[in-house]
C-alpha positions in Angstrom: 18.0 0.2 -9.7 15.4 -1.7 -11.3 12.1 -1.3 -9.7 9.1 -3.5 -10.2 5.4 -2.2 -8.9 2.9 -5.3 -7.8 -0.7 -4.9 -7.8 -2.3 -7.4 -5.2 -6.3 -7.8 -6.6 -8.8 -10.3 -4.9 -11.9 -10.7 -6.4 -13.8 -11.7 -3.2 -14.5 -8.9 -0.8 -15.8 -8.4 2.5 -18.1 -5.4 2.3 -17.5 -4.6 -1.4 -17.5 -7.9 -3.8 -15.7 -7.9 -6.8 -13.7 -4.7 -5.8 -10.5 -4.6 -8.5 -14.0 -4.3 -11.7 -16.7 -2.1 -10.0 -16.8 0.8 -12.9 -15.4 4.2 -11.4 -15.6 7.4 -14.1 -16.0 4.2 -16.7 -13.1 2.1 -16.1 -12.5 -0.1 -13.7 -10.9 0.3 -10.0 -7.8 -1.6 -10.8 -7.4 0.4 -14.4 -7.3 3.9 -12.0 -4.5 2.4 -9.7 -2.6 0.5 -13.0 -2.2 3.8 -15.1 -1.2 5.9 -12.0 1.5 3.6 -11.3 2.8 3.0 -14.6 3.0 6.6 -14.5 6.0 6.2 -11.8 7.3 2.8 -13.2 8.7 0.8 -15.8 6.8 -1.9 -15.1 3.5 -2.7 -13.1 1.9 -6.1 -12.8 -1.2 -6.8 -11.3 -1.1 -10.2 -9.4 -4.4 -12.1 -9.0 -6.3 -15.6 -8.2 -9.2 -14.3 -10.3 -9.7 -14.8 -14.1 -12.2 -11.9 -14.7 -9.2 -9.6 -13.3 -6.4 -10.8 -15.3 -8.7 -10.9 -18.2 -10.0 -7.3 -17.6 -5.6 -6.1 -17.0 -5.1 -7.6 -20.0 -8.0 -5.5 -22.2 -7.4 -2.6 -20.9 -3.6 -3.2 -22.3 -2.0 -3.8 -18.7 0.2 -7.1 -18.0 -1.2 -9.4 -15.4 0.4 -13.0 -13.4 -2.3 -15.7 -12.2 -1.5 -16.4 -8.7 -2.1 -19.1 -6.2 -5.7 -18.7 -3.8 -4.0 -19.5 -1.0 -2.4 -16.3 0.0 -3.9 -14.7 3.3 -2.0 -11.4 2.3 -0.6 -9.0 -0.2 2.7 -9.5 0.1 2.8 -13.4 0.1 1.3 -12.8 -3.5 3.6 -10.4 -4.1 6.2 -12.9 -3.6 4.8 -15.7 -5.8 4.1 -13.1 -8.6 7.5 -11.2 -8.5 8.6 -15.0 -8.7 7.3 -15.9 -11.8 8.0 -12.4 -13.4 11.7 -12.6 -13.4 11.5 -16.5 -14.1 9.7 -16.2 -17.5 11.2 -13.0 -18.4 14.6 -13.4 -17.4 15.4 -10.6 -15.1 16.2 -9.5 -11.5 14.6 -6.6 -10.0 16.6 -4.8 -7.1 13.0 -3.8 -5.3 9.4 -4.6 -5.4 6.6 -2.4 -5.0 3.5 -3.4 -3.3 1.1 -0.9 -4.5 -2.7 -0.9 -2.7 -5.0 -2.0 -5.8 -8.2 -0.3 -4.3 -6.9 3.5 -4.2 -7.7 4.6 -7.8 -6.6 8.3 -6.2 -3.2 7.0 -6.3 -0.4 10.1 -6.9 2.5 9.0 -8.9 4.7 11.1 -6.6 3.8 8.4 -3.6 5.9 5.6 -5.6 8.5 7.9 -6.3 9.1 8.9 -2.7 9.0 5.0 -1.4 11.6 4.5 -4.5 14.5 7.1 -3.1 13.9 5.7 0.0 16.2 2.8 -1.6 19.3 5.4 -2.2 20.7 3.8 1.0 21.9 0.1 0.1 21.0 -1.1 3.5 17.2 -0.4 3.5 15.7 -3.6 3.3 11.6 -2.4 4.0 10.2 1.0 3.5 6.8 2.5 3.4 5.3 6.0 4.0 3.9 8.2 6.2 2.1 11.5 6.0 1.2 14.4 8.5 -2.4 14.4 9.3 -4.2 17.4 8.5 -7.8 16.7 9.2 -8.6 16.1 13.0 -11.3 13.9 12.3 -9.1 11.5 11.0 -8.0 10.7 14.9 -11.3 9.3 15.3 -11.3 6.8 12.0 -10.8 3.1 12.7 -9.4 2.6 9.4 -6.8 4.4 9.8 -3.1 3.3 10.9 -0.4 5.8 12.5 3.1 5.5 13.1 6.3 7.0 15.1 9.3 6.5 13.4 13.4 8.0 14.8 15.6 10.4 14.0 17.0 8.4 10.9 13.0 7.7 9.9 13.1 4.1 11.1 9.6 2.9 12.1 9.4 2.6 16.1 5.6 0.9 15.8 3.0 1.1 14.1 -1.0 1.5 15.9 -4.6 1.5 15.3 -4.5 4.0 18.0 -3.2 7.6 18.1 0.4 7.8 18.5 2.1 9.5 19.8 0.0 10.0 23.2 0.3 13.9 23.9 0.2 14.0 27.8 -1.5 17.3 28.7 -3.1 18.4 25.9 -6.9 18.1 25.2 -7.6 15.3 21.9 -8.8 18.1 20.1 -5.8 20.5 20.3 -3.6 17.5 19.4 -2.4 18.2 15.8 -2.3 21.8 16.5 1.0 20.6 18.9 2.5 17.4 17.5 2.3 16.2 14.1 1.2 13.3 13.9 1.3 11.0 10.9 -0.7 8.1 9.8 0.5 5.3 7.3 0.0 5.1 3.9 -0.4 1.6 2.9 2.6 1.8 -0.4 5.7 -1.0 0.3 8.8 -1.5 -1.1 11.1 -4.7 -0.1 14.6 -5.8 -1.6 13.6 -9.5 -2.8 15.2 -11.4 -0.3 13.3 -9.4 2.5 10.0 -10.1 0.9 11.1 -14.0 1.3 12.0 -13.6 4.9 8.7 -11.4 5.7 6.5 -14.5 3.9 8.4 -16.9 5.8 8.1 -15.3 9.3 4.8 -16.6 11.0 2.3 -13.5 12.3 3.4 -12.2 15.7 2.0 -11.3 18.6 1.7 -7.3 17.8 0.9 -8.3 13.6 -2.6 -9.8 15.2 -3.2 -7.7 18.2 -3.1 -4.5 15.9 -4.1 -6.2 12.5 -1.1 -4.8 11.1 1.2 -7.1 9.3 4.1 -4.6 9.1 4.4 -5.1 12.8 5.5 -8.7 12.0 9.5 -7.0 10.5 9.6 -5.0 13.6 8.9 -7.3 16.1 11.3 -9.7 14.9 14.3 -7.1 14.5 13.9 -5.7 11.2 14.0 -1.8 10.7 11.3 -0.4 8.1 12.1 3.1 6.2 9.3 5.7 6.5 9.0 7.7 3.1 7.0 11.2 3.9 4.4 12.2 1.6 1.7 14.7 1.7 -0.5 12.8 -0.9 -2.6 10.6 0.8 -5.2 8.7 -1.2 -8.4 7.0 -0.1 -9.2 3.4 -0.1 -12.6 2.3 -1.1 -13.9 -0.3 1.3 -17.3 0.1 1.5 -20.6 1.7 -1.0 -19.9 4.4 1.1 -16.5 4.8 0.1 -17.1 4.0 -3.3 -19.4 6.7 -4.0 -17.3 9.3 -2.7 -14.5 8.8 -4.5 -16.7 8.4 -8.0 -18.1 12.0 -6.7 -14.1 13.2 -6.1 -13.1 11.8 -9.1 -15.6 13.6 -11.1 -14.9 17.2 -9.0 -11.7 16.3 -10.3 -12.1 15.4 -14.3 -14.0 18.7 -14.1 -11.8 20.5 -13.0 
């Protein structure tokens, strides 16, 4: 199968402007994320609406697509760049990876486990999952969890804890369930990621902030990939200085 990895980068930012080119270790964010994936992958495009990115892809010696400004999400500019890749070069690509373009802690192995999850013809959607370790990770907004069936199809996906273990104190919770949160990798078949852009947000997409709710809810199944890498993304200065303090525990190691 031929995979193809997309790089969503915005330059605009909520809490963090110009995200994609703050210097970490002395490259920039999106460089970290780019050479991790192409680590995993043949090819790995970053897709932006900024020209200081795709000018900074581009000197670093990474390949880059101008998208529209219009996207409110990821994979909508997945879909336009994916688009125009195969157009001016000429080829198809059985699966696209959307790959998070503010985790520079990205583990190769993550894309390799979202691309088996693609041995089965059938899968449409998949994304990963992994066990959570640290119990303070219960309590952190920003993170996502999942329950998924016996055949590792997502059930739904929460900002709160789930499952819900009945009878057991909070605290004691991982120690009897284990719980996973989501990783935020996805891979679609092409004509999946056209039907997921053309479907309008639903009603548990907003209510959760979680657009992979939008497949569910309208009858779509959505592999879950387990992984025990989880990376970090960098949202705020907070964020952003622990991972330049990781990153350097790590290049010293």
């Amino acid at each position: 199968m031929k995979f193809l990895g997309i790089i969503p980068a915005r330059y605009g930012s909520t809490r963090l402007d110009g995200k994609p080119l703050i210097d970490i270790m002395g490259k920039p964010m999106i460089q970290h994320v780019y050479e991790k994936a192409i680590l995993a992958l043949n090819n790995v495009y970053v897709a932006t609406d900024d020209s200081r990115i795709f000018e900074a892809v581009l000197s670093f010696g990474g390949q880059a697509v101008m998208t529209s400004d219009r996207h409110q999400t990821g994979s909508n500019r997945c879909l336009e760049a994916s688009q125009i890749i195969e157009k001016e070069n000429n080829i198809h690509y059985d699966v696209i990876l959307n790959i998070q373009g503010d985790e520079p802690l990205l583990d190769p192995e993550q894309l390799r486990v979202l691309q088996n999850c693609f041995t089965d013809e059938y899968i449409m959607m998949a994304t990963l999952a992994a066990p959570i370790q640290d119990p303070a990770d219960l309590d952190n907004e920003s993170e996502a969890f999942v329950v998924f069936d016996k055949h590792l199809n997502a059930l739904y996906f929460s900002r709160s804890v789930i499952p819900y273990i009945k009878g057991v104190p909070r605290e004691s919770w991982i120690k009897n369930h284990v719980i996973y949160k989501h990783v935020g990798l996805y891979g679609y078949k092409p004509e999946a990621l056209e039907i997921f852009a053309s479907l309008p947000p639903s009603k548990l997409e907003r209510m959760e902030g979680l657009e992979q709710n939008r497949w569910i809810e309208n009858g779509y199944a959505i592999k879950i990939g387990i992984t025990d890498h989880v990376s970090m993304c960098v949202d705020t200065p907070e964020d952003l200085e622990k991972i330049r303090s990781m990153m350097g525990e790590k290049d010293n190691i």
